[in-house]
Backbone as CSV, one residue per row, in Angstrom:
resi,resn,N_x,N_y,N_z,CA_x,CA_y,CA_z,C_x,C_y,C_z
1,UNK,51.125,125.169,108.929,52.278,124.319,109.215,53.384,124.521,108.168
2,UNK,53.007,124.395,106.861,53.470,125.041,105.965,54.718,126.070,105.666
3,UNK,53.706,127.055,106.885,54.295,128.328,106.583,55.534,128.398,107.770
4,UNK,55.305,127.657,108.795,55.775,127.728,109.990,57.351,127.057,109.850
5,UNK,57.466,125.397,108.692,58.523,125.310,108.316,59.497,125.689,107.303
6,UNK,59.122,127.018,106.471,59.138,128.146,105.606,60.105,128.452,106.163
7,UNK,59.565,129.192,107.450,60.539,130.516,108.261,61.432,129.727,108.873
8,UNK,61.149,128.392,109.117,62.035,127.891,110.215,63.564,127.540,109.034
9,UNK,63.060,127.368,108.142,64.391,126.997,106.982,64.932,128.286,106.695
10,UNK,64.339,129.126,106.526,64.940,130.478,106.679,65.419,131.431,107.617
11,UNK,65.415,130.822,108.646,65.726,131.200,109.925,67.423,130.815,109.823
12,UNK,67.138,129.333,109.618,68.556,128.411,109.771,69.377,128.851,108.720
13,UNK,68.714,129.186,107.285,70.004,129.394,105.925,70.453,130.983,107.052
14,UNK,69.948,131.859,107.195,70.616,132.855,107.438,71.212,133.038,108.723
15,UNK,70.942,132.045,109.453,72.439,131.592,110.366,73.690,131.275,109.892
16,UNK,73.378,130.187,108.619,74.665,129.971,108.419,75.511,130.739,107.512
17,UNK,74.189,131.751,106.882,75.477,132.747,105.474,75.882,134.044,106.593
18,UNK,75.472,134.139,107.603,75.753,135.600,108.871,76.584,134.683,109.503
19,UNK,76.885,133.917,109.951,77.925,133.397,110.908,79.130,133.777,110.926
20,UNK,79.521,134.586,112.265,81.151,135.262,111.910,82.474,134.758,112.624
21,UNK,81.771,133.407,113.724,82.402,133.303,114.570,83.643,132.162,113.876
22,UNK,84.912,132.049,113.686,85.648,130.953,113.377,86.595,130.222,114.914
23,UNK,86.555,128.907,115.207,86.984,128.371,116.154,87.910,127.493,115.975
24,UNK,89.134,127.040,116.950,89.983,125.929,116.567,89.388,124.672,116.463
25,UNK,90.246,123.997,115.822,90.020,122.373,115.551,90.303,121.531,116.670
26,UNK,89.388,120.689,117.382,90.112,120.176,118.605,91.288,119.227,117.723
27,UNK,91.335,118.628,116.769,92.972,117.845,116.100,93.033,118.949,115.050
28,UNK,93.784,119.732,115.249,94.620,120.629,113.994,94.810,119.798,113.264
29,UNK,94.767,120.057,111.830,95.931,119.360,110.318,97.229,120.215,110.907
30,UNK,98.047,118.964,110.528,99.707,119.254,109.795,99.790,118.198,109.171
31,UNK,100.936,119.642,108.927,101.717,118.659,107.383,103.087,118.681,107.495
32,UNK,103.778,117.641,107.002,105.383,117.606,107.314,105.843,117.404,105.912
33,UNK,106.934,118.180,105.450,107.565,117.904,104.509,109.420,117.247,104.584
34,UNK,109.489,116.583,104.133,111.146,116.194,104.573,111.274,115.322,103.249
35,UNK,113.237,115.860,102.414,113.950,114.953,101.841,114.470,114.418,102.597
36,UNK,114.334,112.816,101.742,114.867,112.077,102.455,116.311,111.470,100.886
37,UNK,117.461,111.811,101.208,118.316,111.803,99.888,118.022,112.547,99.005
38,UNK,117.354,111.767,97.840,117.058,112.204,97.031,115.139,112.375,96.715
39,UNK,114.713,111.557,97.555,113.187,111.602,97.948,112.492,112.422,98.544
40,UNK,111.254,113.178,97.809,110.467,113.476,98.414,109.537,112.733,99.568
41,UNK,108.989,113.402,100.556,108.297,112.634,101.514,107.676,113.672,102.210
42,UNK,106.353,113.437,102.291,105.353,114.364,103.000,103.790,113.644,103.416
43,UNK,103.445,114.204,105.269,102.690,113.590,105.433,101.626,114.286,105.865
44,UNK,100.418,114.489,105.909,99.347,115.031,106.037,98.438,114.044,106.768
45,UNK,98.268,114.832,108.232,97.038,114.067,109.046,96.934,115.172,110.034
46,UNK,95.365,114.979,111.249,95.059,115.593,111.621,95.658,114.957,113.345
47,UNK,95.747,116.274,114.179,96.365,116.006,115.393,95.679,115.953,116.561
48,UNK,94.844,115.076,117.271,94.478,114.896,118.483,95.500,115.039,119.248
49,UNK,94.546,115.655,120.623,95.377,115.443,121.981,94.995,114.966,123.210
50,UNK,95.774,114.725,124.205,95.438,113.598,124.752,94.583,113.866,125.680
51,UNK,94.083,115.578,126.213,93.336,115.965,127.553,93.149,114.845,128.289
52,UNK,93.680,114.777,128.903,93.907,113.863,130.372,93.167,111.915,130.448
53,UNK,93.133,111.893,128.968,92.449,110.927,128.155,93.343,109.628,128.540
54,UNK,92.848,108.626,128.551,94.213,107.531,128.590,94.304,107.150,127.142
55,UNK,95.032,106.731,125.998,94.895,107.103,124.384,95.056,105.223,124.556
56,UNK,96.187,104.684,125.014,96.067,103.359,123.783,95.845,102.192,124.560
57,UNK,95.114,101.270,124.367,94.446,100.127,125.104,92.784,100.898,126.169
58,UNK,92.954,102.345,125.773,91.353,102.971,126.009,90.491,103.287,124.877
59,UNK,91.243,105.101,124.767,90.195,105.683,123.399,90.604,105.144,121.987
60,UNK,92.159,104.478,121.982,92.471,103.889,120.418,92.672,102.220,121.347
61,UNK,91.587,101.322,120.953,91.492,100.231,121.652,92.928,99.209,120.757
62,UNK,93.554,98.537,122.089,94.566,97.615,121.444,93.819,96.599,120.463
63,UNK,94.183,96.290,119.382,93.922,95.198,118.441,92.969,95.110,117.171
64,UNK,92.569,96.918,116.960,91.994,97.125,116.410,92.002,98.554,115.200
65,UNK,92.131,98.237,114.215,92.229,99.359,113.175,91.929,100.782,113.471
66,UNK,92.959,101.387,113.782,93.102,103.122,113.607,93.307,103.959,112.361
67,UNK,93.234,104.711,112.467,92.780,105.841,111.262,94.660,106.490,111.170
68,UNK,95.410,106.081,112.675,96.600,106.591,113.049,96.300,108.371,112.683
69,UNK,95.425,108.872,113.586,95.292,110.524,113.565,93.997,110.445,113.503
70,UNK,93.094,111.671,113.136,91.606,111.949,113.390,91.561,112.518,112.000
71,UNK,89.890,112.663,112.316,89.297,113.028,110.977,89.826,112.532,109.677
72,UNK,90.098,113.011,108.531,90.343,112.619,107.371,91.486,111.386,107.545
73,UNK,91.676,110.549,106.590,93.096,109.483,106.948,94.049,110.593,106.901
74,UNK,95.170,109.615,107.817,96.326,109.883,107.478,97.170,109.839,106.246
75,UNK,97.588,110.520,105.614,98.119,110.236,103.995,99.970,110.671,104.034
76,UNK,100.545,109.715,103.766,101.996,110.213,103.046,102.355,109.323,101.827
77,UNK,102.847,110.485,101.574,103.699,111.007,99.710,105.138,110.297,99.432
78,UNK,105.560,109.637,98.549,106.750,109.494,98.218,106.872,109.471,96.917
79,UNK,107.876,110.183,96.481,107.851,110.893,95.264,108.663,109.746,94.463
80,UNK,109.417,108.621,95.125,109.887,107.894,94.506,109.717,106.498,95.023
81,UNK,110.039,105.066,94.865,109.730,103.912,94.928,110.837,104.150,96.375
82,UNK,110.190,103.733,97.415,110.937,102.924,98.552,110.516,101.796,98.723
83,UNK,111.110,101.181,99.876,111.198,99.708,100.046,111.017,99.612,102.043
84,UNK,110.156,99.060,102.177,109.865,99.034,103.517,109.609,97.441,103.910
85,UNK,111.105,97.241,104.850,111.082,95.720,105.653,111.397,94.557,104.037
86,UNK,111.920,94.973,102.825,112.164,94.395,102.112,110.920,93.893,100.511
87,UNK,109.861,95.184,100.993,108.909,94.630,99.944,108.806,96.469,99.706
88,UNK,108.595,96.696,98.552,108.693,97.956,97.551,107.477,98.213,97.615
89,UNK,107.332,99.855,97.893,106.287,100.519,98.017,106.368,101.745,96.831
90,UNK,105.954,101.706,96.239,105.527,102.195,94.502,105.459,103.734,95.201
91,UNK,106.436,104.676,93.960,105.916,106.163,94.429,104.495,106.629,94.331
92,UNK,104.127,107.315,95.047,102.279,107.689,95.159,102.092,108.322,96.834
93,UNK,100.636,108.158,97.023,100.228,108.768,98.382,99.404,107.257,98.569
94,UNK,99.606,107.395,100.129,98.921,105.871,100.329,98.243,106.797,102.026
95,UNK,97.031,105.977,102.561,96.669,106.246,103.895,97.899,105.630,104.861
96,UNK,97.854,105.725,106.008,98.064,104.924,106.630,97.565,104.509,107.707
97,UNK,97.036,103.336,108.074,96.445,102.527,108.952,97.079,101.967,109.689
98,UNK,96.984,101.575,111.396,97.912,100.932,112.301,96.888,100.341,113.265
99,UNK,97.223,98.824,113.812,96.628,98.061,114.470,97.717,98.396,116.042
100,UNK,97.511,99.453,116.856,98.585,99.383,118.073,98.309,97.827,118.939
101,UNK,99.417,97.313,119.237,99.164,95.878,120.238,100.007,96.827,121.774
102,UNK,100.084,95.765,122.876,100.851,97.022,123.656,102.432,96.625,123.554
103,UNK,103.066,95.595,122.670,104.435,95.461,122.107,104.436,96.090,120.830
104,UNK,103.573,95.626,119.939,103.877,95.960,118.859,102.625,96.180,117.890
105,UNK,102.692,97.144,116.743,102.040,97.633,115.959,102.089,97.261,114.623
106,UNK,100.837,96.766,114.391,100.522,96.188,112.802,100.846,97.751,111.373
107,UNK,101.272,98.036,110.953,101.512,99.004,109.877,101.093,99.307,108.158
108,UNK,100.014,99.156,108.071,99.865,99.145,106.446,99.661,100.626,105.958
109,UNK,100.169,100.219,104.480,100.182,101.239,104.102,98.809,101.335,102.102
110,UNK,97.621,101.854,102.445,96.534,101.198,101.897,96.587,102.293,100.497
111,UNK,96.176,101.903,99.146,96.250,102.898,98.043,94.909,103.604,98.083
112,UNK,93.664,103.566,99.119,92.449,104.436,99.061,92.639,105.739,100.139
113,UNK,93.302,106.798,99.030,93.045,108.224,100.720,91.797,108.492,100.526
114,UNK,91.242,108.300,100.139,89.564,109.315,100.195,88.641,108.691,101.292
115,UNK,89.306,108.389,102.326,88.394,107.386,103.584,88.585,108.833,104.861
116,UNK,87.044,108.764,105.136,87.027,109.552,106.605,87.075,108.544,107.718
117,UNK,88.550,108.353,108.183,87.997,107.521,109.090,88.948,105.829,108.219
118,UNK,88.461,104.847,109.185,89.051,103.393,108.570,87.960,103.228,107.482
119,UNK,88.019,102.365,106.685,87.235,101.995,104.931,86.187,101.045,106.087
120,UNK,84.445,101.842,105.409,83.857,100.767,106.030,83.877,99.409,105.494
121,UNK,84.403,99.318,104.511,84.501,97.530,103.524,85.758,97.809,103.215
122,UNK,87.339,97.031,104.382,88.126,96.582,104.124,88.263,95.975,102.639
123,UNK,89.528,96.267,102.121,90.366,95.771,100.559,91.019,95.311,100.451
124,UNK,91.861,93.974,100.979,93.018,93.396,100.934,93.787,93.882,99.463
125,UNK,92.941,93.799,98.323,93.950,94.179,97.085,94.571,95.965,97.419
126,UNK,93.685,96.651,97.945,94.407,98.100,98.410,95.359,98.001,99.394
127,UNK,96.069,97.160,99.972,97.156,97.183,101.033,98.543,96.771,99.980
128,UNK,98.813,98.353,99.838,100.292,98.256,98.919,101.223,97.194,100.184
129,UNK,101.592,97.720,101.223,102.952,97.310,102.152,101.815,97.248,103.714
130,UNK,102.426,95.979,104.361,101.994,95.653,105.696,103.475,95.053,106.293
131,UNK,103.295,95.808,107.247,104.407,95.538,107.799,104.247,95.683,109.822
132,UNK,105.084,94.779,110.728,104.985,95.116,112.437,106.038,95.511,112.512
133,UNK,106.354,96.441,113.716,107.340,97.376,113.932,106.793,96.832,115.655
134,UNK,107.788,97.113,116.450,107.877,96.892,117.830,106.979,98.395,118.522
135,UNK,106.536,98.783,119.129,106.260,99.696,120.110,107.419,100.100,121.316
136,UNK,107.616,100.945,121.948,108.594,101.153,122.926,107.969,102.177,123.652
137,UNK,107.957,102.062,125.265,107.392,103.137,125.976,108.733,103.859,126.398
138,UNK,107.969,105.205,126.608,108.740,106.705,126.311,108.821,107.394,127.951
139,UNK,109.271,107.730,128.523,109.500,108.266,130.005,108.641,109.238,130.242
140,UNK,107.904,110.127,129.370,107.317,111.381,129.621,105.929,111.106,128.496
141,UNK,104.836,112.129,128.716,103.706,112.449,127.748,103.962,113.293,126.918
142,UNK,103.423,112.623,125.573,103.437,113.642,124.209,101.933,113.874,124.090
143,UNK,101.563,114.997,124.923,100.369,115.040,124.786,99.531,115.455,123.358
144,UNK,100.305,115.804,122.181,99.302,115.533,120.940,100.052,114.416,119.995
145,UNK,99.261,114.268,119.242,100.130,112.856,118.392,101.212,113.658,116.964
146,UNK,102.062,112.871,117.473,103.042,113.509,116.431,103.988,112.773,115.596
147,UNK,103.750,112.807,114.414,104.306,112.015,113.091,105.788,113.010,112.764
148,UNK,106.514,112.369,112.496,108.279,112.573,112.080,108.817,111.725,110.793
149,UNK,109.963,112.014,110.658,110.884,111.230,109.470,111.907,111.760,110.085
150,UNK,112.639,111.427,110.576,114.120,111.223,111.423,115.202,109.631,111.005
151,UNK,116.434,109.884,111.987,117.015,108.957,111.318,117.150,109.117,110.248
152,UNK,117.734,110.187,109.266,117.827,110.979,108.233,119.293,110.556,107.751
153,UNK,119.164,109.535,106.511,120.453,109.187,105.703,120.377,109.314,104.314
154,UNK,121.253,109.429,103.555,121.327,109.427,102.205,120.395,107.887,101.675
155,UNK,120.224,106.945,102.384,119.955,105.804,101.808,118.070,105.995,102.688
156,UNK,117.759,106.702,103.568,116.865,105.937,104.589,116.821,106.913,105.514
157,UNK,115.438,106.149,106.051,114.918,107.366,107.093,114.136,106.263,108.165
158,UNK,113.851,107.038,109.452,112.611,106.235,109.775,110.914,106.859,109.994
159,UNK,110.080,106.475,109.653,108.949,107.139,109.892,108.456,106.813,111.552
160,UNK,108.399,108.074,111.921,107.766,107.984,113.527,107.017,108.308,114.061
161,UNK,106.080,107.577,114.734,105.039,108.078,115.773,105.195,108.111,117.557
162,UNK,104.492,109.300,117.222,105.026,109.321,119.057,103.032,109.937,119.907
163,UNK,102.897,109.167,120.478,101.614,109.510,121.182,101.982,109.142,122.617
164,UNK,101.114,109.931,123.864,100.999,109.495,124.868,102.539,109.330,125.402
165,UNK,102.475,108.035,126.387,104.179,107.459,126.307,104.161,106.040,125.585
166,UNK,103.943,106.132,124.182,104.389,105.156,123.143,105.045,105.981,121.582
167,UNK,105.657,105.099,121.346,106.490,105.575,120.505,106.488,104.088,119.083
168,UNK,106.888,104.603,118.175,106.896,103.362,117.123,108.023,104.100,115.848
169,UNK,108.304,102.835,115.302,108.963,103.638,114.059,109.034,102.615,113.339
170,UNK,108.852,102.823,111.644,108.641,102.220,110.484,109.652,103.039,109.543
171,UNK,111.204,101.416,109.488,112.000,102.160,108.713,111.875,101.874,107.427
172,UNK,112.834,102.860,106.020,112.344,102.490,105.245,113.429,103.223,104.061
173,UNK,113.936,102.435,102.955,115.168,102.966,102.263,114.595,103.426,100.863
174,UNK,115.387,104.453,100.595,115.017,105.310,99.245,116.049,104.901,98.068
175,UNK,115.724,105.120,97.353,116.735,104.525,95.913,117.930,105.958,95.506
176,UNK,118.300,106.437,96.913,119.145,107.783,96.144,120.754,106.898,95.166
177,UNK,120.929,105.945,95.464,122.014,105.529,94.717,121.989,104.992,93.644
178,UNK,120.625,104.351,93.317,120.619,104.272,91.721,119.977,105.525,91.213
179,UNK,119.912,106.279,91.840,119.553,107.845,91.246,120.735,108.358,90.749
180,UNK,121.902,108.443,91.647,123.018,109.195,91.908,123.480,108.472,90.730
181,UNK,123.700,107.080,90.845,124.378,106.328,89.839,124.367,106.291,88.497
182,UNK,122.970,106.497,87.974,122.481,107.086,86.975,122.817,108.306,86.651
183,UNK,122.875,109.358,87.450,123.151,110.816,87.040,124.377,110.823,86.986
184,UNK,125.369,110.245,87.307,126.828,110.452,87.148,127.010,109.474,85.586
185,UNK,126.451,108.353,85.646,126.907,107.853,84.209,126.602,108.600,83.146
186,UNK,125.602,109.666,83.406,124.759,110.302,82.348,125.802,111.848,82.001
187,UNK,126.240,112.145,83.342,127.046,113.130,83.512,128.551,113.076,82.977
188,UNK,129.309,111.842,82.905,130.293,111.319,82.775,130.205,111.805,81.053
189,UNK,129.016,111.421,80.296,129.504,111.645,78.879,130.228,113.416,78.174
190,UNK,129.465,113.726,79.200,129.991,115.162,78.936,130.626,115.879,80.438
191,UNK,131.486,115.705,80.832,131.943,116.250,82.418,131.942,117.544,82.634
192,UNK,131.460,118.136,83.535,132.423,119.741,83.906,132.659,119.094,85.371
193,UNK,133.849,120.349,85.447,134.312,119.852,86.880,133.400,119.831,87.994
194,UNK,132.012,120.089,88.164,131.575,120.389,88.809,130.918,119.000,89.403
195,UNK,130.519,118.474,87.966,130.170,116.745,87.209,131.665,116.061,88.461
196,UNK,132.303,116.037,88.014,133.692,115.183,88.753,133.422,115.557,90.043
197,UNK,133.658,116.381,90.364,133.717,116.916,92.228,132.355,116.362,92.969
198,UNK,131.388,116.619,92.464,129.888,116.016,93.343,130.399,114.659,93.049
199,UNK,130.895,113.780,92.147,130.714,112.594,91.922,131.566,111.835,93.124
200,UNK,133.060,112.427,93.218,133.887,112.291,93.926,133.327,112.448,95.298
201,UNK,132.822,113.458,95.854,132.538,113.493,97.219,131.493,112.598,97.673
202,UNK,130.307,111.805,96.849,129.605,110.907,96.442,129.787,109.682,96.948
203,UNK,131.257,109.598,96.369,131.722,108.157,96.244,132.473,108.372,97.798
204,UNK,132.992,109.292,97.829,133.889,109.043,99.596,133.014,109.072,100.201
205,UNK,131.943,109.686,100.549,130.853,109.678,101.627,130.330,108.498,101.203
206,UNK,129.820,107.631,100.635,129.182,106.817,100.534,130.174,104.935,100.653
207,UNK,131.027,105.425,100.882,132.368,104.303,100.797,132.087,103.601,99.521
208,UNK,132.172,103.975,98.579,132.085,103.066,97.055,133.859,103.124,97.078
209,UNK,134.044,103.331,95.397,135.117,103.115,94.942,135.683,103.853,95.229
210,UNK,136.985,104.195,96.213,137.647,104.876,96.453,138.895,105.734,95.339
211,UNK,139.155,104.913,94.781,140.233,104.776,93.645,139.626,105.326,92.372
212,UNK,138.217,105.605,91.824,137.274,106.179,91.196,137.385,107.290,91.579
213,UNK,136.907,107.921,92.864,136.667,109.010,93.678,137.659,109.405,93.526
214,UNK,138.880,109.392,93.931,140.269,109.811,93.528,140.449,110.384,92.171
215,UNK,140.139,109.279,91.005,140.459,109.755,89.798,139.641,110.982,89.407
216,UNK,138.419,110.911,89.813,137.419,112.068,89.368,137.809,113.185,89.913
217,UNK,138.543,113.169,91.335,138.373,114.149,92.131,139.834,115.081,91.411
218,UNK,140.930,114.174,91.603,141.985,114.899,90.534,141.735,115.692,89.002
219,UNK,140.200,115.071,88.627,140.127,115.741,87.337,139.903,117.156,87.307
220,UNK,138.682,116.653,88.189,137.934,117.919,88.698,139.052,119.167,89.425
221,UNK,140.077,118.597,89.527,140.716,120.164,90.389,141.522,120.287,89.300
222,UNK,142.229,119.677,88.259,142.893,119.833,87.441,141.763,120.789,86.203
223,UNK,140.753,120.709,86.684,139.890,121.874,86.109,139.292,123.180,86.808
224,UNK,140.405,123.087,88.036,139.698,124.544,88.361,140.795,125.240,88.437
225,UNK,140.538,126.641,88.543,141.703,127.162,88.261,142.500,126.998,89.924
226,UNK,141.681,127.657,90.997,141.904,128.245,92.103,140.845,127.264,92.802
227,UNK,141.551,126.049,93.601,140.228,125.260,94.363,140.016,126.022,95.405
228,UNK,138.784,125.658,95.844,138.244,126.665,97.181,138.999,125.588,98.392
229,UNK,138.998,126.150,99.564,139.311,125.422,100.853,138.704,124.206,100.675
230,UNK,137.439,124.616,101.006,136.342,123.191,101.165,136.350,122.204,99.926
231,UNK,137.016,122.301,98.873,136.945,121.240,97.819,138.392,120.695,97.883
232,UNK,139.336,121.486,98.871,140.687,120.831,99.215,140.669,120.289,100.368
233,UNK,139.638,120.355,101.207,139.178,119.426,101.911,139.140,117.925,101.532
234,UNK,138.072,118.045,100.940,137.452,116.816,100.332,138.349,116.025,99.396
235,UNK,139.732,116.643,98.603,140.744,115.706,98.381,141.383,115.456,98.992
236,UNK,141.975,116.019,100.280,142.447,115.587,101.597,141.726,114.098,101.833
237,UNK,140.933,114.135,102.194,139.834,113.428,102.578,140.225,112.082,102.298
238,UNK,140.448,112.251,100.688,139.874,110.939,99.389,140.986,110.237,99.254
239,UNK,142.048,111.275,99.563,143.955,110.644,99.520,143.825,109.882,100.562
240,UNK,143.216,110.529,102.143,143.188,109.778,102.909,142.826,108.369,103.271
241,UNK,141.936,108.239,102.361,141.203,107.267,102.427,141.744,106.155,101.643
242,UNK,142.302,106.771,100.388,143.189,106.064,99.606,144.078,105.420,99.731
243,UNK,144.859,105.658,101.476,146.124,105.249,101.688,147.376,106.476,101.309
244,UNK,146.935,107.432,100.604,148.123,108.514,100.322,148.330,109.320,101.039
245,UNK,149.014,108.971,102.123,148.753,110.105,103.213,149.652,111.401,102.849
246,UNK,151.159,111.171,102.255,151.656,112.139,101.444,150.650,113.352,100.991
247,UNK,150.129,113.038,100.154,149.265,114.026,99.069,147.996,114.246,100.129
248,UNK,147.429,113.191,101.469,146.522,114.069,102.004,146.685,115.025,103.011
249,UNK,148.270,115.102,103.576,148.585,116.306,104.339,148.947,117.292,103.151
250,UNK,149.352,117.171,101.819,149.331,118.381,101.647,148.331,119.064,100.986
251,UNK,147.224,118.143,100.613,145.721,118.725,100.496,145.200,119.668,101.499
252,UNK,145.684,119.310,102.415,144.907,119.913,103.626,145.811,120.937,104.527
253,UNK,147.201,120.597,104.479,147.221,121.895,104.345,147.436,123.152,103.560
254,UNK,147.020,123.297,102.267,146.570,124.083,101.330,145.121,124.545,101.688
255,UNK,144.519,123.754,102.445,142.788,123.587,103.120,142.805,124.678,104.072
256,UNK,144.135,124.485,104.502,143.847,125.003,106.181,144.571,126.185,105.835
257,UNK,145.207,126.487,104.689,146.093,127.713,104.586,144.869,128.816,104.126
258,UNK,143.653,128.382,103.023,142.355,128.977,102.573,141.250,129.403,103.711
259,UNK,141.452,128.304,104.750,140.503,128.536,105.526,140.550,129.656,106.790
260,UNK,141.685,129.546,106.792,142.897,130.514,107.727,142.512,132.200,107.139
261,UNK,142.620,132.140,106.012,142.583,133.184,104.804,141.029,134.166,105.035
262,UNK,140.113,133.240,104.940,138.773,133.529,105.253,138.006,133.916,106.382
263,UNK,139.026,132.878,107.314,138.391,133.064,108.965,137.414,131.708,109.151
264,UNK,137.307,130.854,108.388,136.262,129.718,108.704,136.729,128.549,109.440
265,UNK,136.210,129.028,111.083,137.003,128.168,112.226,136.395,126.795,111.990
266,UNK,135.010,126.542,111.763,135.113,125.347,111.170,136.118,124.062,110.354
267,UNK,136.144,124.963,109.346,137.383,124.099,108.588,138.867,124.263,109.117
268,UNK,139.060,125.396,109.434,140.609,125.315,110.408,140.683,123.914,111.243
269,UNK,139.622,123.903,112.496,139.125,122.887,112.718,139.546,121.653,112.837
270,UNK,138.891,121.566,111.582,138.796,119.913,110.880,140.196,119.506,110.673
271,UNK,140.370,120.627,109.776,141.975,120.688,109.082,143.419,120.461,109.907
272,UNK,143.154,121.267,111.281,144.011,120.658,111.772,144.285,119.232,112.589
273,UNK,142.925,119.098,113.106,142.750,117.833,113.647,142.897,116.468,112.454
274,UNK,143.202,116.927,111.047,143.829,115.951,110.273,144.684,115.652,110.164
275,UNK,145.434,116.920,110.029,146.538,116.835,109.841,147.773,116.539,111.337
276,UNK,146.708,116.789,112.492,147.720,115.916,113.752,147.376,114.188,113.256
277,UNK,146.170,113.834,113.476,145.890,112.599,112.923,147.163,111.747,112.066
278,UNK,147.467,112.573,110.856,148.269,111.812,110.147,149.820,112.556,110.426
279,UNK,149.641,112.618,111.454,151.279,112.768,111.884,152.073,114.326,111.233
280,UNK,151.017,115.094,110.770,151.532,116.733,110.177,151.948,117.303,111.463
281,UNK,151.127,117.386,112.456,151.374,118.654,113.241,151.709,118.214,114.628
């Protein structure tokens, strides 16, 4: 008997060190990477699909803790402190867990990734952020499950799931302006024009101080020798915004005289549709 489960263990090890065959995963891993501003953000989970399956209020039962993906948890990264629904979620990697209802979906976001699967002994102290987000049904099938970061702003993004025909999204804002804000005060002690011009275009895209943006932006060209089109754009822009419409038709067209120069129908474009705007052309 002995001998008989000998060979039989040796039968099996050299199945598995000869084995040549490699096969797909019925849920592939992906991984998504996306800035969001100034934030990193990346999410890692595995992808079921739906083979002709009915997915939510069947195989992912309504009212009850999902893994949100298969096999290993779901895990995303933020490289910096966001804030989700008004309570701050600490930079790190967290799982994420979702209770689907058929309106709406429970959302936490838990500090244990090393779970296959939901934690068999729930942690209330491990639930960094819990948050409900509405559900919305979708006109067509997404037949594998698919995680996003869309809704892509300097301030914010939204995180999205799309399975089956349901859809969800968990929005959520990044700190790029006390980033920015910081790097310009830091930048300010010692300027190059380069320092002034990002700061300036900063402040007009972001509607801050207009009258700031202005001053920087004049510095900054009063330090270059030869501005490019596209940075006579952007004082066009800032006059405009300023109320100087004087100085922003002739920003622009100095813009449109560079861009003309180059061939970049883009900015021709823009340039002229400003300059009809403010009564140039």
């Amino acid at each position: 008997m002995k001998k008989i489960l000998f060979m039989a263990m040796v039968f099996t090890f050299s199945l598995n060190v000869t084995a040549q065959v490699t096969t797909p995963q019925p849920s592939p891993f992906g991984k998504l990477e996306q800035k969001v501003g100034l934030t990193d953000v990346s999410i890692e989970y595995s992808r079921p699909s739906m083979r002709g399956r009915t997915i939510f209020g069947d195989l992912v039962s309504y009212g009850k803790l999902w893994r949100t993906g298969a096999n290993k948890n779901t895990i995303i990264t933020f490289s910096d402190d966001v804030v989700i629904e008004g309570h701050t979620l600490k930079a790190g990697a967290y799982s994420i867990f979702t209770t689907p209802n058929e309106t709406s979906w429970d959302v936490v976001f838990y500090t244990d990734i090393e779970n296959w699967g939901t934690p068999q002994k729930w942690d209330n102290s491990k639930v960094a952020v819990k948050t409900t987000v509405k559900s919305y049904p979708i006109p067509f099938d997404v037949e594998t499950l698919t995680m996003d970061v869309n809704s892509i702003s300097n301030n914010g993004a939204k995180l999205e799931i799309f399975w089956e025909k349901t859809y969800v999204a968990i929005p959520f804002e990044v700190p790029t302006d006390k980033i920015v804000s910081k790097s310009i005060e830091k930048a300010m002690k010692g300027t190059s024009a380069e320092d002034y011009y990002a700061a300036a275009v900063y402040y007009l895209e972001e509607g801050k101080d207009i009258k700031k943006a202005q001053e920087w932006m004049e510095k900054a060209m009063s330090m270059i020798e030869n501005p490019a089109f596209y940075q006579l754009r952007k004082l066009a822009l800032i006059y405009a915004e300023a109320g100087n419409k004087k100085a922003a038709i002739e920003a622009a067209k100095k813009s449109l005289e560079g861009s003309e120069k180059v061939g970049n129908a883009d900015y021709i474009k823009m340039n002229k549709a400003s300059l009809k705007e403010w009564g140039a052309l």
